[in-house]
DRENTORLUM-235926 format. One record per residue: x, y, z of N, C-alpha, C in turn; residue number from 1. Coordinates in Angstrom, 3 decimals. Layout:
residues N
<atom <X Y Z> <X Y Z> <X Y Z> NUM>
...
This chain:
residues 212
<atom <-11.449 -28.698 -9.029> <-11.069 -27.328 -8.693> <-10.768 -26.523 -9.962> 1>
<atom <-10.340 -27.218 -11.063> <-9.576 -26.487 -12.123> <-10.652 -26.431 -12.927> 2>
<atom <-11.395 -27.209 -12.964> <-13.191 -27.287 -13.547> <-14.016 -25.960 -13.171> 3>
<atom <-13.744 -25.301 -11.741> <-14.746 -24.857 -11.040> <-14.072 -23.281 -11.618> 4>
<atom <-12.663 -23.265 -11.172> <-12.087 -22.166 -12.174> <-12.332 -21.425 -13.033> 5>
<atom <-12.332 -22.785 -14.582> <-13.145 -22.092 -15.547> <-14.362 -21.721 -15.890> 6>
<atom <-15.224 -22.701 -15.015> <-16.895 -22.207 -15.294> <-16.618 -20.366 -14.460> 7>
<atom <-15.869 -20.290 -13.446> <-15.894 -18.680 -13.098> <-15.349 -17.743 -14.145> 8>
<atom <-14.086 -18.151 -14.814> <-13.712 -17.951 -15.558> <-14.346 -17.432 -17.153> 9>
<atom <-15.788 -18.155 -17.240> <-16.087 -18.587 -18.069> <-17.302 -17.229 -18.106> 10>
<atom <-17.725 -17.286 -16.396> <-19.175 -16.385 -16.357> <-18.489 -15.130 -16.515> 11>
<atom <-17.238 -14.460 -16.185> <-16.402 -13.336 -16.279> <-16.206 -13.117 -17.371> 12>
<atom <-15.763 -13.547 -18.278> <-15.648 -13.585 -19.578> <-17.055 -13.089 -20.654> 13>
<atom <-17.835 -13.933 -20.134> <-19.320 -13.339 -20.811> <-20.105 -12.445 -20.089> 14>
<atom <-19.503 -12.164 -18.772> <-20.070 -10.431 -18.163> <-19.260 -10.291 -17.066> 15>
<atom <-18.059 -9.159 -17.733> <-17.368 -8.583 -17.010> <-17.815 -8.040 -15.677> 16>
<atom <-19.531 -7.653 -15.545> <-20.137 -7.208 -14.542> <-19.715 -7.716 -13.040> 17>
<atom <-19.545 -9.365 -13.795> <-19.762 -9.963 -11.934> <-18.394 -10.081 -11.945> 18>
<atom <-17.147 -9.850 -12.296> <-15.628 -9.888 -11.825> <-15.978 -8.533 -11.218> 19>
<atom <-16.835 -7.134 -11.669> <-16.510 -6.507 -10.823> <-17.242 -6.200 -9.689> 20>
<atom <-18.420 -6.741 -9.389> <-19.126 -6.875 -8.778> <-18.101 -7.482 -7.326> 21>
<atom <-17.885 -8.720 -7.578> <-17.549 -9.508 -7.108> <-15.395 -8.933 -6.000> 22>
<atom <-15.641 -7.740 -7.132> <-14.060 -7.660 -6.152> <-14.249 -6.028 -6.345> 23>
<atom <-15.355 -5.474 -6.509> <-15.177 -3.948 -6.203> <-14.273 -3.391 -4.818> 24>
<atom <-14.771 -4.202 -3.837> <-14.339 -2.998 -2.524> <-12.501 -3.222 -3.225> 25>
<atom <-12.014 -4.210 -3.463> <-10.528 -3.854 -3.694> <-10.521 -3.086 -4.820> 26>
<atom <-11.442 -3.435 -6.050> <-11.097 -1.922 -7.030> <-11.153 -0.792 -6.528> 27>
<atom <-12.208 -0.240 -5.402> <-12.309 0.932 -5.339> <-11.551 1.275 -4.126> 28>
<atom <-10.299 0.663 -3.633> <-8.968 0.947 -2.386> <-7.873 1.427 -3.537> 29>
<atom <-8.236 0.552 -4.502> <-6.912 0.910 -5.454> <-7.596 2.167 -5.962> 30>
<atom <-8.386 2.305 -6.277> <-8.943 3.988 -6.473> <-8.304 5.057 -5.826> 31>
<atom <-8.876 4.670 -4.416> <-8.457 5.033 -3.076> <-7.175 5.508 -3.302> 32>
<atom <-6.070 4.300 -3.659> <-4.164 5.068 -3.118> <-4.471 5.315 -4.355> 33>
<atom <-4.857 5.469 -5.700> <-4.710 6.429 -6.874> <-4.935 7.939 -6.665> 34>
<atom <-5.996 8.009 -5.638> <-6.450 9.464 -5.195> <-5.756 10.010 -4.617> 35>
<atom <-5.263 9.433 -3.560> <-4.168 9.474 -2.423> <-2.829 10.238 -3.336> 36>
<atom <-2.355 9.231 -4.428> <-1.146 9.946 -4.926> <-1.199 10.842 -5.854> 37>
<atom <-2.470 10.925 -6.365> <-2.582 12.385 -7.326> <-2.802 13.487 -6.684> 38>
<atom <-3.689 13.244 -5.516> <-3.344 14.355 -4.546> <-2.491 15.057 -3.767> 39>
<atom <-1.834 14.147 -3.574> <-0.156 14.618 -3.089> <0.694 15.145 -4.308> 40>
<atom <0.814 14.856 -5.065> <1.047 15.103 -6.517> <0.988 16.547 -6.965> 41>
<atom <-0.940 17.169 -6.794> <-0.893 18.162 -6.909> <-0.421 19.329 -5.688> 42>
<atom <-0.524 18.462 -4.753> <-0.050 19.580 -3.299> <0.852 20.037 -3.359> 43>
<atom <2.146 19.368 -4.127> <3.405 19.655 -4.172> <3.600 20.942 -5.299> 44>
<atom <2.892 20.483 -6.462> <3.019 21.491 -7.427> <2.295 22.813 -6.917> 45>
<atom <0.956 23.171 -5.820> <0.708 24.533 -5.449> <1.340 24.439 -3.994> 46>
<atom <2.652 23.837 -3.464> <2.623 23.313 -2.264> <3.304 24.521 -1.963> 47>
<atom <3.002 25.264 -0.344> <4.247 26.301 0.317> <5.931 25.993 -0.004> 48>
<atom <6.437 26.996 0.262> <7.978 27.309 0.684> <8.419 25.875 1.965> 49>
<atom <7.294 26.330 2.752> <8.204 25.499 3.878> <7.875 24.007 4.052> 50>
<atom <6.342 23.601 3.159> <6.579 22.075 2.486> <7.444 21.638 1.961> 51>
<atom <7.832 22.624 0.758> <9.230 22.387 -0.053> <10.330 21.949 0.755> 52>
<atom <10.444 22.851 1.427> <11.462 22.834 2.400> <12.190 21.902 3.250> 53>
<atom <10.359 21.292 3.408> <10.660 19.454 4.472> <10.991 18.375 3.780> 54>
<atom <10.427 19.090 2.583> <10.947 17.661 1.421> <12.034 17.319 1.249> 55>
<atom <12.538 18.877 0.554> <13.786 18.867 0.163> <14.802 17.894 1.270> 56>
<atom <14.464 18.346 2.537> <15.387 18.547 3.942> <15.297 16.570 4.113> 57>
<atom <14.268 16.295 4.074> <13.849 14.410 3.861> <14.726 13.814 3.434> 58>
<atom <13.899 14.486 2.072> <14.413 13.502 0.564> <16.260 13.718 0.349> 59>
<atom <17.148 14.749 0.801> <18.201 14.460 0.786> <18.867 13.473 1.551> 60>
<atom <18.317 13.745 2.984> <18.856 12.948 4.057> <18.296 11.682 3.895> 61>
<atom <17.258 11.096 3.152> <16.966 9.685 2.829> <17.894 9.061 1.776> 62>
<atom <18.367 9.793 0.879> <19.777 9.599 -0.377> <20.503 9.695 0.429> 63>
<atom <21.084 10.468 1.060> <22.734 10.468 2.046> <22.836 8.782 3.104> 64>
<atom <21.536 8.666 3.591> <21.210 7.607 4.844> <21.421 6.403 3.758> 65>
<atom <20.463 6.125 2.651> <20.443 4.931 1.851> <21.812 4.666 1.343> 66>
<atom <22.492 5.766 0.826> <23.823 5.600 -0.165> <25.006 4.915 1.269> 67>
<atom <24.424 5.164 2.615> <26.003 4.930 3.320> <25.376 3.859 4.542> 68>
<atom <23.794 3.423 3.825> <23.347 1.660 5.258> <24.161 1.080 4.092> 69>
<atom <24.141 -0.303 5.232> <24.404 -1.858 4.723> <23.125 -2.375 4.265> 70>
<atom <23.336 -3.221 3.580> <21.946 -3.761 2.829> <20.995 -4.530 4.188> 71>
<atom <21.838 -5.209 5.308> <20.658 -5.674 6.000> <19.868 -4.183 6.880> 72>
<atom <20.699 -3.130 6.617> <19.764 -2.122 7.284> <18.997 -1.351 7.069> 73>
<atom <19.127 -1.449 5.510> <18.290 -0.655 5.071> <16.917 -1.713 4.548> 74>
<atom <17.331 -2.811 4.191> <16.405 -4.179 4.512> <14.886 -4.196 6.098> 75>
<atom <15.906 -4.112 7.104> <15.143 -3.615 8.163> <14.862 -2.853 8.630> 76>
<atom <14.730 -1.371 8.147> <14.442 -0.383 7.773> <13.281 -0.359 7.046> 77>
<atom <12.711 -1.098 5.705> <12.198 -0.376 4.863> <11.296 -1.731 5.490> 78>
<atom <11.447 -2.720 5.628> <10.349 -3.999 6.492> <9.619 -3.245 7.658> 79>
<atom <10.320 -2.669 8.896> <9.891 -2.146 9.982> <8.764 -1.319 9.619> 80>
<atom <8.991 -0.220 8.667> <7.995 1.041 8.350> <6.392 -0.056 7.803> 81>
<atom <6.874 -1.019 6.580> <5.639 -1.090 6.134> <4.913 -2.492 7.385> 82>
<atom <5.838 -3.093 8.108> <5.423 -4.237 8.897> <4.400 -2.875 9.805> 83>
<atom <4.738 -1.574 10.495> <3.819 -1.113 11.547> <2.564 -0.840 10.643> 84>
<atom <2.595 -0.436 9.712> <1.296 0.242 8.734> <0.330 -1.204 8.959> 85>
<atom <1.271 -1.814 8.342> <0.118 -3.389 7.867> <-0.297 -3.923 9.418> 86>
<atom <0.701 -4.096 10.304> <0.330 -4.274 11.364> <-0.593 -3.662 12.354> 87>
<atom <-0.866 -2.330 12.258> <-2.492 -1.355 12.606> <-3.614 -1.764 11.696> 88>
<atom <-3.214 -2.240 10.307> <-4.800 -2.851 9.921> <-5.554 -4.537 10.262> 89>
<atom <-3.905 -4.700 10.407> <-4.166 -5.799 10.962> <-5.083 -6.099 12.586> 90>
<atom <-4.434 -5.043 13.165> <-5.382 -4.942 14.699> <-6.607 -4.130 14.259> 91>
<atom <-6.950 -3.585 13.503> <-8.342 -2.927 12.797> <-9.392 -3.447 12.745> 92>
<atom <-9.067 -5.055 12.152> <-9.816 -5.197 11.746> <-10.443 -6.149 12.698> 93>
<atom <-10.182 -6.426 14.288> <-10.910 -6.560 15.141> <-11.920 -5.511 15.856> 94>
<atom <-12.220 -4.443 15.126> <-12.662 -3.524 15.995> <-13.832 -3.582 14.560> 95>
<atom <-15.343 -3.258 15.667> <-16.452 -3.520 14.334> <-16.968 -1.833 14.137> 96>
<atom <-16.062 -0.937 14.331> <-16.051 0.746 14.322> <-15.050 1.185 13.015> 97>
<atom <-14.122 0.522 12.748> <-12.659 0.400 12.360> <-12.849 0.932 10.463> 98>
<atom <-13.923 0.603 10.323> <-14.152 0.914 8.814> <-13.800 2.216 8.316> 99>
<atom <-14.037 3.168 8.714> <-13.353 4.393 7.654> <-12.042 4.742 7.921> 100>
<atom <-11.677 4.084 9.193> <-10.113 4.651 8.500> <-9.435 3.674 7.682> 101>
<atom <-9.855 2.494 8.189> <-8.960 1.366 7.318> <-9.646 1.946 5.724> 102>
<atom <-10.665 2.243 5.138> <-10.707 2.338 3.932> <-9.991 3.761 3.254> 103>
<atom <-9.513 4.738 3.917> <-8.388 5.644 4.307> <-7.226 5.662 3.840> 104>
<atom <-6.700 4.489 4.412> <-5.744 3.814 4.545> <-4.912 4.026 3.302> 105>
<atom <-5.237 2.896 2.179> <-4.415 3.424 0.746> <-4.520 4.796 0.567> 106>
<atom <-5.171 5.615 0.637> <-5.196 6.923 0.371> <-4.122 7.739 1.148> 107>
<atom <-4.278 7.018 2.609> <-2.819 8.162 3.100> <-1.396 7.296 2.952> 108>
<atom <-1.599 5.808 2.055> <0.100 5.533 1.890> <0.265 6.296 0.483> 109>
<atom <-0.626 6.446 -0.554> <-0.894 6.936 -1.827> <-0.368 8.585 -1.772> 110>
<atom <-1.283 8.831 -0.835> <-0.374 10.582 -1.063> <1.054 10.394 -0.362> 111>
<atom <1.577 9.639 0.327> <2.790 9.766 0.593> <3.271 9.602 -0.661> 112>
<atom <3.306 8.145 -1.367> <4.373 8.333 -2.434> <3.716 9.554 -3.135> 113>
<atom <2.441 9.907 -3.794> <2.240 11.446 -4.480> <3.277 12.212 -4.354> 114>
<atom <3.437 12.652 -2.818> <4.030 13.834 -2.156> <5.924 13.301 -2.636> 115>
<atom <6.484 12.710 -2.187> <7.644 11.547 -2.606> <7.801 12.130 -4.351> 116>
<atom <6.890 11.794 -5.189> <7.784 11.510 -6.311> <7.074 13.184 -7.260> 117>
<atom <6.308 13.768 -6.572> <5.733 14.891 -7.316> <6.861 16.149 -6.854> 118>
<atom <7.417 15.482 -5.337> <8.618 16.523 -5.731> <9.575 16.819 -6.361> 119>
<atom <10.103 15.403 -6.736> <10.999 14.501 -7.691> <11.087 15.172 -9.112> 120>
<atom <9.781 14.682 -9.753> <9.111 15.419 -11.077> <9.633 16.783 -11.115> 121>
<atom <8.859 17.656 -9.792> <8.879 18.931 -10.434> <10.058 19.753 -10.343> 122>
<atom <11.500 19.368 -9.107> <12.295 20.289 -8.794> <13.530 19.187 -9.061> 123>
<atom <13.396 18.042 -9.847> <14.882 17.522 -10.265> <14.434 16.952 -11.885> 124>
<atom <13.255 17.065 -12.521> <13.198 16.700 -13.766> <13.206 15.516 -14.093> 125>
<atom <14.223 15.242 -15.055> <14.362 13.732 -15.574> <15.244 13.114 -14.327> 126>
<atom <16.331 13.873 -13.860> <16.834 12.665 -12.772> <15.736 12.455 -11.730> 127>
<atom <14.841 13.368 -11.555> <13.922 12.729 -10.621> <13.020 11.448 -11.088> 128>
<atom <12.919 11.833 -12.343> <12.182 10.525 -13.262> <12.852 9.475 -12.681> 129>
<atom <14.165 9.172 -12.712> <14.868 8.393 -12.540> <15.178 7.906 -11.292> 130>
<atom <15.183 8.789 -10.770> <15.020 8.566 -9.031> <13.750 7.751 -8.537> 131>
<atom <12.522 8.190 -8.735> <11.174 7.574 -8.773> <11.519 6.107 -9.252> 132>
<atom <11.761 5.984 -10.567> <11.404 4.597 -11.152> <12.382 3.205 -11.052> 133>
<atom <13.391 4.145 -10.007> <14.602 2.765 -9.617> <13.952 3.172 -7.929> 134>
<atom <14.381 4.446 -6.844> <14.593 4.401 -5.729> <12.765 4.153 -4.958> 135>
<atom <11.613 4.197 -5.481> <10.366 4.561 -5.128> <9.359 3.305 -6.253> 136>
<atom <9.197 3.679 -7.124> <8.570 2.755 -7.492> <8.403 1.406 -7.518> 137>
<atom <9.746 0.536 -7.806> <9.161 -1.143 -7.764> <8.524 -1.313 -6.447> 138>
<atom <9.454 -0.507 -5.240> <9.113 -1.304 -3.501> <7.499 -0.306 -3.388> 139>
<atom <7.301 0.685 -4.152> <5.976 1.238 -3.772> <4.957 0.813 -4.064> 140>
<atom <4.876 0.181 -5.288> <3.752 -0.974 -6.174> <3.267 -1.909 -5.470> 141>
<atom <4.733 -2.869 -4.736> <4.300 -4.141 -3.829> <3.704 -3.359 -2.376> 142>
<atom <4.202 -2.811 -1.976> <3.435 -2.028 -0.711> <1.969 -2.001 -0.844> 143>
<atom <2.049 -1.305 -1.825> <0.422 -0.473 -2.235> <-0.477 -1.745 -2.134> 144>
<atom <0.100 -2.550 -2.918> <-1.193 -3.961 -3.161> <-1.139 -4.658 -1.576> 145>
<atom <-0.122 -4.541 -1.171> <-0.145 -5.289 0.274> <-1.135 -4.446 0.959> 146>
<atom <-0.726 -2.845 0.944> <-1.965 -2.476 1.936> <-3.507 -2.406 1.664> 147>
<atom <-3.402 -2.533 -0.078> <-5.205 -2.774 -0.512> <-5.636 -3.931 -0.007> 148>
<atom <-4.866 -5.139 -0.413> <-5.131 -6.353 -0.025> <-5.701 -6.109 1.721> 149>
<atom <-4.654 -5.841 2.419> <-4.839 -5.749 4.022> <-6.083 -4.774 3.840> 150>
<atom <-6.509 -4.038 3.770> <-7.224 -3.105 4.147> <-8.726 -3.786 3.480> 151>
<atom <-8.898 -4.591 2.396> <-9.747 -5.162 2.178> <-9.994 -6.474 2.527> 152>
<atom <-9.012 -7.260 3.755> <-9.840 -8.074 4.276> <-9.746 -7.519 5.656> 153>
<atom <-9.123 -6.363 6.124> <-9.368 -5.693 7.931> <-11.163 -5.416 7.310> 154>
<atom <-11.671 -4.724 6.748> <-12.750 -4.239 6.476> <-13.971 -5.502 6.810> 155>
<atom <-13.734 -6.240 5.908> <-14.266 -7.907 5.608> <-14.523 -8.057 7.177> 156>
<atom <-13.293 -8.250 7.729> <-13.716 -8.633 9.257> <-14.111 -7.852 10.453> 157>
<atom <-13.949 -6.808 10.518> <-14.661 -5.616 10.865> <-16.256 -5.614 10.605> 158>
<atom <-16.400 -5.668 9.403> <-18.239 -5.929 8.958> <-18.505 -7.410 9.722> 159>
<atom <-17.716 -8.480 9.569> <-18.648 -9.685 10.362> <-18.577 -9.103 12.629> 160>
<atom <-17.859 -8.647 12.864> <-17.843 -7.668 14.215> <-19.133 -7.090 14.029> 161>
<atom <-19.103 -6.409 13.035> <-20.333 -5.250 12.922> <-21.841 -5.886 13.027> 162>
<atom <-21.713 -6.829 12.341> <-23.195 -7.533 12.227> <-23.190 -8.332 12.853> 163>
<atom <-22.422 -8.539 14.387> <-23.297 -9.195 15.569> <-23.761 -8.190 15.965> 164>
<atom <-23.710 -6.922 16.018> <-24.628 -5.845 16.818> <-25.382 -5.609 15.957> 165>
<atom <-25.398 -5.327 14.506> <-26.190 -5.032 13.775> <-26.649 -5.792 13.284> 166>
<atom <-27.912 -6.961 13.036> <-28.101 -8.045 12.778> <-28.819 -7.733 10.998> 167>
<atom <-28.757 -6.426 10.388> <-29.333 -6.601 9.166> <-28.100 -6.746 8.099> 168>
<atom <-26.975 -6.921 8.439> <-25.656 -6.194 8.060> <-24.972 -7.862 7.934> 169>
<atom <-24.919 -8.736 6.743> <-24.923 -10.089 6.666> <-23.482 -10.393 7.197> 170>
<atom <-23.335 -11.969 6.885> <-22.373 -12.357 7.989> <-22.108 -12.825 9.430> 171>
<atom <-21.211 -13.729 9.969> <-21.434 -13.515 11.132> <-19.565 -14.297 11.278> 172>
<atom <-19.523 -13.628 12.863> <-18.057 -14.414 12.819> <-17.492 -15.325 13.315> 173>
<atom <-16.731 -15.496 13.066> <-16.301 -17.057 13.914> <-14.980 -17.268 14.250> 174>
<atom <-14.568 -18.570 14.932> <-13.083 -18.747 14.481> <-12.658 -19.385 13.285> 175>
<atom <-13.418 -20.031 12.729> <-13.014 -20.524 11.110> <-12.491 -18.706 10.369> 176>
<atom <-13.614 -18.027 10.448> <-13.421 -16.469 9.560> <-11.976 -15.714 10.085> 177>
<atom <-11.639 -16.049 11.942> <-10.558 -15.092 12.041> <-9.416 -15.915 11.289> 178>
<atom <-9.472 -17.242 11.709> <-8.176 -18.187 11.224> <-7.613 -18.042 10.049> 179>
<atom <-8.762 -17.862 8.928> <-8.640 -17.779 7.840> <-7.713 -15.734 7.618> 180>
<atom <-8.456 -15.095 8.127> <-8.038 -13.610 8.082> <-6.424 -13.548 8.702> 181>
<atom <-6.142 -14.289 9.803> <-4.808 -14.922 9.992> <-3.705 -15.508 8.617> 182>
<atom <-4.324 -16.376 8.769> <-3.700 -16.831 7.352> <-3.844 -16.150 6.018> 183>
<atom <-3.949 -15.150 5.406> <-4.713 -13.902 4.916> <-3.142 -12.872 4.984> 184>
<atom <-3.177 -12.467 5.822> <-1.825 -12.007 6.302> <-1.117 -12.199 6.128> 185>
<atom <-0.931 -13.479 6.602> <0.680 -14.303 6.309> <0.817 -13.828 4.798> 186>
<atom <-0.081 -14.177 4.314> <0.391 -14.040 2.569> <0.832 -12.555 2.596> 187>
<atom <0.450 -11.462 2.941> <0.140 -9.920 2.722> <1.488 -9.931 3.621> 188>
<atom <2.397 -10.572 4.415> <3.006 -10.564 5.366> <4.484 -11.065 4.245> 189>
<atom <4.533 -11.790 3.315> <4.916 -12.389 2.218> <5.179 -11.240 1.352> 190>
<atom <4.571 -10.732 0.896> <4.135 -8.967 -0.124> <5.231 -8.232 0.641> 191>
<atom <5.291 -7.794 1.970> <5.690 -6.866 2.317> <7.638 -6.556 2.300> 192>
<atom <7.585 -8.732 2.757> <9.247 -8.893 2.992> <9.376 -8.671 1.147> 193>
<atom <8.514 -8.595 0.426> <9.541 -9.210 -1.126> <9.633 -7.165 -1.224> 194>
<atom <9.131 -6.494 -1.166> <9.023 -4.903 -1.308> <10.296 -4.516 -0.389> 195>
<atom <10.503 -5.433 0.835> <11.618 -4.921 1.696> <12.676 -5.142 0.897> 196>
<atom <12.785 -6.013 0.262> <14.038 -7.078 -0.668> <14.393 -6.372 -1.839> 197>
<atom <13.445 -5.803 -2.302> <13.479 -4.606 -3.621> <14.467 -3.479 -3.307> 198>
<atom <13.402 -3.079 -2.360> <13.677 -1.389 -1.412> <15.246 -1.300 -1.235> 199>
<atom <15.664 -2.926 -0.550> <16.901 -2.652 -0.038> <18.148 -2.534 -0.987> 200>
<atom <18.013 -3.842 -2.078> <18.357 -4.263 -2.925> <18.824 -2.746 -3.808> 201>
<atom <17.487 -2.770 -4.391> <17.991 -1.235 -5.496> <18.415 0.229 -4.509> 202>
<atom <18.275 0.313 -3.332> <19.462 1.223 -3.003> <20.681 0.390 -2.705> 203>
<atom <21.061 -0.643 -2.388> <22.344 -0.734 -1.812> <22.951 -0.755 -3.754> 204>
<atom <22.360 -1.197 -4.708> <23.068 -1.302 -6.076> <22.755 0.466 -6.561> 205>
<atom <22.023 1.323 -6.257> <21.706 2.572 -7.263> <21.743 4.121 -6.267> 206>
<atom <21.567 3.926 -5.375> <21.165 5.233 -4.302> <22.759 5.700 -4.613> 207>
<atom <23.993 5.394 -4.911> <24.978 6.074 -4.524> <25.516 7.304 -5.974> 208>
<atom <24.388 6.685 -6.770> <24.201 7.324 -8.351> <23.461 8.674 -8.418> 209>
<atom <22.374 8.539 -6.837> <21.611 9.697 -6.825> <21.952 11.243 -5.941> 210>
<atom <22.713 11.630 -6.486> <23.412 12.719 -5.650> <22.617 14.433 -5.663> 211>
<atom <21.537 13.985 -5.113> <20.444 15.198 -5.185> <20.696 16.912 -4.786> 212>
């Protein structure tokens, strides 16, 4: 196994081509929530009065709510939100139609944080800097990869759905392929509790610092 490693290891190394060949659809999801949050990003900076407005009206009451849960609630709190997201791609990716929104997907968790920390930036400055990179960022990073990950194997199994009706469209499915997409999860299911553990963690130690 550790043999087989490096000969891959080995062909990557002497042409970067086939590492990306080989794992594009997840490079181009992480594209995806990159687009997602620069776009939200800029919405905010030409964004209306009464966008502002919802933010503002949010983003306080999410500092007031975080600074005064208990850590297991804001724990199950910040698990619940990303367990339903992951849990719709997860039912996605039985459906052999399911492909453009799941590839979507990072893009609309991406402009959320955009929208999240571009308000941050522009109408609190450096404490928003600061706000972002303790209250938003570590638990947003592990999210993000959980939902590329999910969203690039809902897709995966969605296409073997697809190409029993479409027989030019390779693949085919089975129960070895769902079992495995099962177990697939679990791991991505793993991602989500350690982002809950963050989330909860650095507000119950920092949210009471952020008095917006």
């Amino acid at each position: 196994m550790l043999r087989t490693s490096n000969v891959y290891a080995e062909v990557y190394k002497a042409d970067p081509s086939q590492y990306l060949k080989k794992n594009r659809l997840f490079l181009v999801l992480i594209v995806m929530f990159f687009i997602g949050m620069v776009y939200g990003a800029i919405v905010i900076r030409n964004g209306s009065q009464n966008l502002i407005g919802t933010l503002s009206f949010m983003t306080d009451g999410f500092v007031s709510k975080r600074s005064g849960q208990t850590l297991l609630s804001t724990l199950v709190g910040s698990f619940s939100s990303n367990f339903i997201f992951i849990f719709i791609l997860f039912l996605m990716g039985f459906s052999a139609i399911s492909q453009p929104f799941i590839f979507f997907s990072p893009c609309f968790y991406g402009l959320g944080v955009g929208l999240s920390m571009g308000y941050m930036y522009t109408y609190y400055g450096l404490k928003g800097v600061g706000f972002c990179g303790v209250m938003i960022l570590p638990h947003a990073c592990i999210s993000a990869l959980a939902i590329v990950l999910a969203s690039k194997e809902s897709i995966r199994l969605s296409n073997l759905f697809l190409s029993s009706v479409i027989k030019k469209i390779e693949g085919e499915i089975s129960l070895k392929s769902i079992k495995l997409y099962c177990a697939k999860y679990l791991v991505i299911l793993v991602f989500i509790i350690a982002s809950a553990i963050i989330d909860s963690s650095f507000s119950f130690l920092f949210a009471r610092f952020f008095v917006l």
